[in-house]
C-alpha positions, 0 to 999 in steps of 0.5 A: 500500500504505497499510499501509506506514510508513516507518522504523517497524515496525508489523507487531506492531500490525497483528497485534494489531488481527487477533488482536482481530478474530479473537478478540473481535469474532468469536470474543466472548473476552478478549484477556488471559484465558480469559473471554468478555467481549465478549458482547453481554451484557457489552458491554450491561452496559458500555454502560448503565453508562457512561450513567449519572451519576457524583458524580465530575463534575469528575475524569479520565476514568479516575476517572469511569470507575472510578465509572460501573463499581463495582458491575459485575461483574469480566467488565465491568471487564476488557471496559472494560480491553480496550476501552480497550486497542483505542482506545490500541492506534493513537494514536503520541503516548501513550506506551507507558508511559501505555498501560500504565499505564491498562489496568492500572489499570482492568484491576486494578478486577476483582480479575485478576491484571494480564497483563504478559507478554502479547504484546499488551501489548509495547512493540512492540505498544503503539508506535502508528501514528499521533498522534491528536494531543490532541483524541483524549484530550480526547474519550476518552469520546465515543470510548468511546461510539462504540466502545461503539455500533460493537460494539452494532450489530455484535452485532445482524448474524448471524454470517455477516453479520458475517464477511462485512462484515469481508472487504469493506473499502469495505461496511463503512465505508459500514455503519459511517458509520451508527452515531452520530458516526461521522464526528466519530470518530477511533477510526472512522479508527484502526478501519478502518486496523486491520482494512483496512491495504491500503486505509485510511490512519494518517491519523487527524486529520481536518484532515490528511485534508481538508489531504491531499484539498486538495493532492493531489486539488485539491479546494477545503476547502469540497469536503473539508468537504462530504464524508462520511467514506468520500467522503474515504477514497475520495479517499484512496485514488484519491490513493494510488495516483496517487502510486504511480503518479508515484513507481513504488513503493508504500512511500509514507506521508503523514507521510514525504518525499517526500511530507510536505513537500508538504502539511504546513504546519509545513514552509512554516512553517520554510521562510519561518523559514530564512536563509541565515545558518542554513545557515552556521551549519549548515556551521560545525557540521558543520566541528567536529562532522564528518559522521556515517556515516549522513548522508553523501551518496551522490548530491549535494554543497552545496558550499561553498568548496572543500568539500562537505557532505550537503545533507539534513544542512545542511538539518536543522541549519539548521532547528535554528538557526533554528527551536530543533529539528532536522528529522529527514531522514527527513521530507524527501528530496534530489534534483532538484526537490525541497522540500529543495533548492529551499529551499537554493538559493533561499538562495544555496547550490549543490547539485550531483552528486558527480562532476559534475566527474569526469563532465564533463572524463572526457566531454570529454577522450574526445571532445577525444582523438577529434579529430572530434566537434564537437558540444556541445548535450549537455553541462550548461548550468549549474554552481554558478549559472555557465554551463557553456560547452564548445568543440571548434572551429568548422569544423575541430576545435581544438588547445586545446578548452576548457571555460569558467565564465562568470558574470554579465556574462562572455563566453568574447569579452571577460570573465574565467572559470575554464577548463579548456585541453586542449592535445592534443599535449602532452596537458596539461589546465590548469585555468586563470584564464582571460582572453579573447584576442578582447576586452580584459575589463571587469575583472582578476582579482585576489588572484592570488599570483605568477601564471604565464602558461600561455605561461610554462608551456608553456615552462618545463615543456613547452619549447613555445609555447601554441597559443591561450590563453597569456595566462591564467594557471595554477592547475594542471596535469595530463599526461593521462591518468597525471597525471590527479587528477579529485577533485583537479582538481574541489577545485581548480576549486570553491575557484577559482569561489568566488573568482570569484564574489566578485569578481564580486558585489564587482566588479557587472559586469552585461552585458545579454548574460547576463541573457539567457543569450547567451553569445559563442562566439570562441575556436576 
């Protein structure tokens, strides 16, 4: 559905490119009066005028106009006022003011009283639907031309041919590729979007067009510069409906994520702009500022330290240090295999699901308390750029199952990690400095403030004797299930892994084991 544009009412302009078809290029009457100014006669008028020579050679293109039209009657002049309505009713980079403000001034060179309340001169109907960037005012009276040869070879079909033109979307572009200069036209584009919103696109540059037909239809630029303009709308379309196809929905736009960031080039620009001290910069600014309620995450976290933050906020504010302006979130999406988060991860930053943790440990204590079920080839693999390594016993199902975050160079055999210890009996969940009891570990943690064994806890707090894993030392504790805090327990956990990692980085432990992914699996 290429009439769909995201975040932006357009419904009000489509309505006013029906009303001028229905009532000027069919029924030949004024769109602001009650005259019939687009007559054949009329637009002939116009036409021949506009031809000739002006002694006004070097000024605007409204003061040329203005000179071309003096001695033509007042329906000639409101038809050039109409007419210029129709060319700055699409382009979204002319202000509505500016719009306004040019159908007035050649409006009032027929002597009529200015419509200003018209429907059809409203902010809603002026907004655009798509920046015809500044080669379309550079060009204005090449446009008119077009225009003006567009409705002299419309007038020449009958009725019926015109009516029946206008109900077949793809037999009138190809009829329209045969009026002069039709494929160097941007008002060719912005026509054919007004009068066949479901099948044309708002794309009206023609770099953006061919740019679009390169990425997604893998065609080469020599291919799109070969072809006609309706080949290119024909591509167009195919590629729309192949993405409604990938993405289950038909509220697509090519200038919105998620499929903006995919061709446009002003994006890898930014990209190759963007450090990872911007996007410290960004989360510093959000620390002061906090967190606006539209931009809060509902499904990812980047996390940082012990806190989370919106990643498609620290993306935008990223780009704002980097580049001087913010980029809007509604250019980009989140989620996996996304542009946006791959750039933040590339960067260094973890983005993770917001109850990741939650979901984890729930999942594992489900099955910890059922006693049977050993298998673990479900569970996620990775966590925060750590391996996430789960552990139910081998054989026979073990009195401790545990949940490891093993980083570079670590193993649950002879390493260091943060852990998750389930003693069943005394239905206590640690989360813990772990240390491995097979393998002296190459390194120590340090910085720990007055550590406590999870022996010396087990007996203090539970006047019992830890069945494995007594040497690792205790962040935390919970009695399962009331004591249970999962938001609690994830700060916890996050704050210890990045603590770890530092001390890894710091440490430059590297085991030949990880860098091929293959972790030990001793405890029991």
């Amino acid at each position: 559905m290429s009439r769909f544009c995201a975040e932006q009412q357009v419904s009000e302009i489509l309505a006013a490119g029906e009303h001028w078809r229905d009532a000027a290029l069919l029924g030949e009457r004024s769109l602001f009066s009650e005259n019939n100014v687009w007559d054949t006669a009329t637009i002939e008028i116009l036409d021949d005028a506009f031809k000739q020579p002006t002694s006004e050679t070097d000024g605007r293109f409204v003061d040329k106009l203005r000179g071309a039209l003096s001695s033509c009657p007042a329906s000639v002049k409101m038809l050039a006022a109409e007419m210029m309505w129709l060319l700055l009713l699409s382009p979204s980079n002319i202000s509505i003011d500016r719009k306004r403000e040019t159908i007035k001034t050649i409006w009032d060179w027929s002597g009529s009283k200015f419509p200003e309340q018209s429907r059809w001169l409203s902010d809603a109907a002026l907004l655009g639907i798509g920046s015809g960037g500044p080669g379309f005012s550079n060009h204005r009276p090449r446009e008119l031309t077009f225009c003006l040869a567009f409705l002299l070879a419309f007038r020449k079909l009958s009725r019926d041919e015109r009516t029946k033109l206008l109900s077949r979307s793809w037999t009138f572009a190809e009829w329209l590729q045969q009026v002069p200069d039709a494929q160097a036209r941007q008002f060719r584009h912005m026509l054919l979007y007004l009068l066949f919103p479901d099948d044309f696109e708002r794309v009206f540059s023609a770099g953006d067009r061919k740019t679009i037909a390169e990425h997604f239809a893998k065609l080469s630029r020599a291919q799109a510069n070969g072809m006609s303009a309706v080949e290119l709308d024909k591509v167009l379309r195919k590629t729309r409906d192949d993405l409604e196809q990938k993405y289950q929905t038909n509220k697509l736009d090519f200038y919105r994520a998620p499929l903006k960031e995919l061709w446009q080039s002003d994006l890898t620009e930014l990209e190759a702009a963007l450090t990872a001290d911007h996007v410290k910069k960004a989360i510093v600014e959000i620390d002061q500022e906090g967190i606006p309620k539209d931009a809060a995450s509902s499904t990812y976290d980047l996390v940082q330290g012990d806190k989370r933050y919106p990643p498609k906020l620290v993306l935008s504010l990223a780009f704002k240090h980097a580049a001087g302006k913010e980029l809007s979130r509604s250019d980009f999406t989140g989620g996996e295999d996304t542009w946006a988060f791959r750039v933040l991860r590339q960067l260094g930053f973890s983005i993770v699901p917001k109850k990741f943790i939650n979901d984890l440990v729930d999942r594992f204590l489900a099955q910890a308390n059922g006693g049977q079920d050993l298998r673990t080839s479900d569970y996620p693999k990775e966590y925060r750029g750590l391996q996430v390594r789960v552990g139910f016993g081998q054989g026979v199902f073990s009195r401790v199952p545990w949940i490891a975050f093993l980083g570079q160079g670590q193993k649950v055999s002879g390493g260091i990690y943060p852990v998750l210890l389930y003693y069943r009996e005394a239905r206590v969940l640690i989360l813990a400095y772990g240390v491995s009891e097979t393998n002296t570990p190459a390194i120590e943690w340090n910085g720990l403030d007055q550590p406590r064994t999870v022996a010396a806890y087990l007996q203090q707090e539970h006047s019992r004797d830890p069945e494995r894993y007594g040497d690792s030392f205790v962040d935390v504790a919970f009695e399962v299930p009331d004591g249970l805090d999962l938001d609690q327990l994830a700060i916890r956990l996050d704050r210890m892994i990045s603590s770890y990692q530092s001390q890894l980085e710091a440490s430059e432990v590297v085991s030949p084991n990880s860098r091929r992914g293959g972790a030990e699996y001793c405890w029991t």
